[in-house]
NUKELUM-908679 format. One record per residue (C-alpha): residue number from 1; residue in three letters; x, y, z. Coordinates in steps of 0.2 Angstrom, whole numbers. Example, Ala and Ser with C-alpha at 12.3 -4.5 7.8 and 13.67 -1.06 7.14 Angstrom:
# residues 2
(1; ala; (62; -22; 39))
(2; ser; (68; -5; 36))
END
This chain:
# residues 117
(1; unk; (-87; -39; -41))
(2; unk; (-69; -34; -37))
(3; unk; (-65; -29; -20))
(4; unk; (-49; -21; -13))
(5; unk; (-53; -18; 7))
(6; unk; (-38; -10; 15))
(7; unk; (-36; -9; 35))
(8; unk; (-22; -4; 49))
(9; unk; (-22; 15; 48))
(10; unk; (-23; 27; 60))
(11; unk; (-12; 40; 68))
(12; unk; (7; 35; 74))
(13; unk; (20; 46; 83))
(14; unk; (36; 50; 72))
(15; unk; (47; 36; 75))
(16; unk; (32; 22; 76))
(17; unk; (29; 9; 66))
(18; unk; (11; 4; 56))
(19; unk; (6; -10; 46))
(20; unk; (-7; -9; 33))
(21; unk; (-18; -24; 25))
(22; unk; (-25; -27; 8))
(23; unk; (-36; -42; 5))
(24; unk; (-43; -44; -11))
(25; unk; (-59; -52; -19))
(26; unk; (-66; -55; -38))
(27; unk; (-49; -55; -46))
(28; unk; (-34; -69; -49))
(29; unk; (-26; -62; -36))
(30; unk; (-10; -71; -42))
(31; unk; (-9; -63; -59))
(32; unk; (-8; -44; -54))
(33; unk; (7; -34; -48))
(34; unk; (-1; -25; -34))
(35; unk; (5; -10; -22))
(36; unk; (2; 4; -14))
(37; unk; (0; 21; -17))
(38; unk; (-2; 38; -6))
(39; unk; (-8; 54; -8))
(40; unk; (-3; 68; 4))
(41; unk; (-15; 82; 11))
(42; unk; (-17; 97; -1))
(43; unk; (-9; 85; -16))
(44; unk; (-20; 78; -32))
(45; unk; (-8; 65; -38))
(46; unk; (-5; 49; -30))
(47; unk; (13; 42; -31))
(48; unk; (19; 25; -28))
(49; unk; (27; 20; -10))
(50; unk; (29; 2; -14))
(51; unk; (24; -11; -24))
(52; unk; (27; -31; -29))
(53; unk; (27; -40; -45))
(54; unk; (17; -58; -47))
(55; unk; (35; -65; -46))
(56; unk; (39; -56; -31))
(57; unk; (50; -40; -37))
(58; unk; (49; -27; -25))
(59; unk; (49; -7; -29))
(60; unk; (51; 7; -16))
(61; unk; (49; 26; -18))
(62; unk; (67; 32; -13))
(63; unk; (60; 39; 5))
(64; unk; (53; 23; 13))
(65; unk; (68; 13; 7))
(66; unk; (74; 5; 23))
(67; unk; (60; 8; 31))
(68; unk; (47; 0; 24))
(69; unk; (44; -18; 17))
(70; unk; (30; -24; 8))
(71; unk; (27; -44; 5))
(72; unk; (9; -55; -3))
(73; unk; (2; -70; 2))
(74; unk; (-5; -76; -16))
(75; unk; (-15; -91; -6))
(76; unk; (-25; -78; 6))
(77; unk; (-26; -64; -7))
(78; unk; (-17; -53; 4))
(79; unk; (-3; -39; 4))
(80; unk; (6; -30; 19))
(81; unk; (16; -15; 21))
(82; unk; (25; -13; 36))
(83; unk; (31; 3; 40))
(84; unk; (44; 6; 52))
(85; unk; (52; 24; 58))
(86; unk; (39; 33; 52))
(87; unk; (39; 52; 46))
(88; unk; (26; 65; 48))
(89; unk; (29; 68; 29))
(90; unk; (23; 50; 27))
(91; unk; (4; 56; 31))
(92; unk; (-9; 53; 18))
(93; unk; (-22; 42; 11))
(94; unk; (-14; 25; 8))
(95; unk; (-21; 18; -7))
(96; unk; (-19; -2; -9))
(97; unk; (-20; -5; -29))
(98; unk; (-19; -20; -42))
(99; unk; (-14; -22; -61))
(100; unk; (-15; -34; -72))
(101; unk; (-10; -24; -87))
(102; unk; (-12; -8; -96))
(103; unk; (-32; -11; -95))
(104; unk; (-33; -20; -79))
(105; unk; (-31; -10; -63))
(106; unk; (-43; -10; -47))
(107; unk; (-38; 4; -31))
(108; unk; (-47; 2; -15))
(109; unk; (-55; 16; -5))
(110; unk; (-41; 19; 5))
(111; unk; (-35; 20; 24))
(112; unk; (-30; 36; 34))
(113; unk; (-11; 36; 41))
(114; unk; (-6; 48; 51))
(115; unk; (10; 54; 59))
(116; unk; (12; 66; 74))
(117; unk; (17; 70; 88))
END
């Protein structure tokens, strides 16, 4: 049974910082690019915050650039997202996700994060 678990939401003021944790079971963890994904209040698609290849290639969506940093630990099964300066326009359901290919793709339930003053 696959198993992504996220934890380390909850509600920041603008200008804080948050750290989210994915551990993964059931999968070889090492073999999937994995990420994460949000989806704001009110909006149906989810879009892509950040995200790292099995060879260690980072992507950022252009607004968390700089502020962000995402990084794995392939021996724990394990991803971080470090958010730093964080935005009330950064609030929504953070969604830690894994792919193995086009047919191979797990999401877990997802973790509040919320920014406010």
């Amino acid at each position: 049974q696959v198993q992504l678990v996220e934890s380390g939401g909850g509600l920041v003021q603008p200008g804080g910082s948050l750290r989210l944790s994915c551990v993964a079971s059931g999968i070889r963890y090492s073999l999937y690019s994995v990420g994460w994904f949000r989806q704001a209040p009110g909006e149906e698609q989810r879009e892509m915050v950040a995200s790292i290849t099995r060879d260690g290639l980072r992507t950022f969506a252009t607004s968390v650039k700089g502020r962000f940093t995402i990084s794995r630990d392939n021996a724990k099964n394990t991803m971080d997202l470090q958010m730093n300066s964080l935005k009330p326009e950064d609030t929504g359901v953070y969604y830690c996700h894994a792919r193995r290919d086009v047919k191979t793709e797990y999401w877990g339930q997802g973790t509040q994060v919320t920014v406010s003053s």
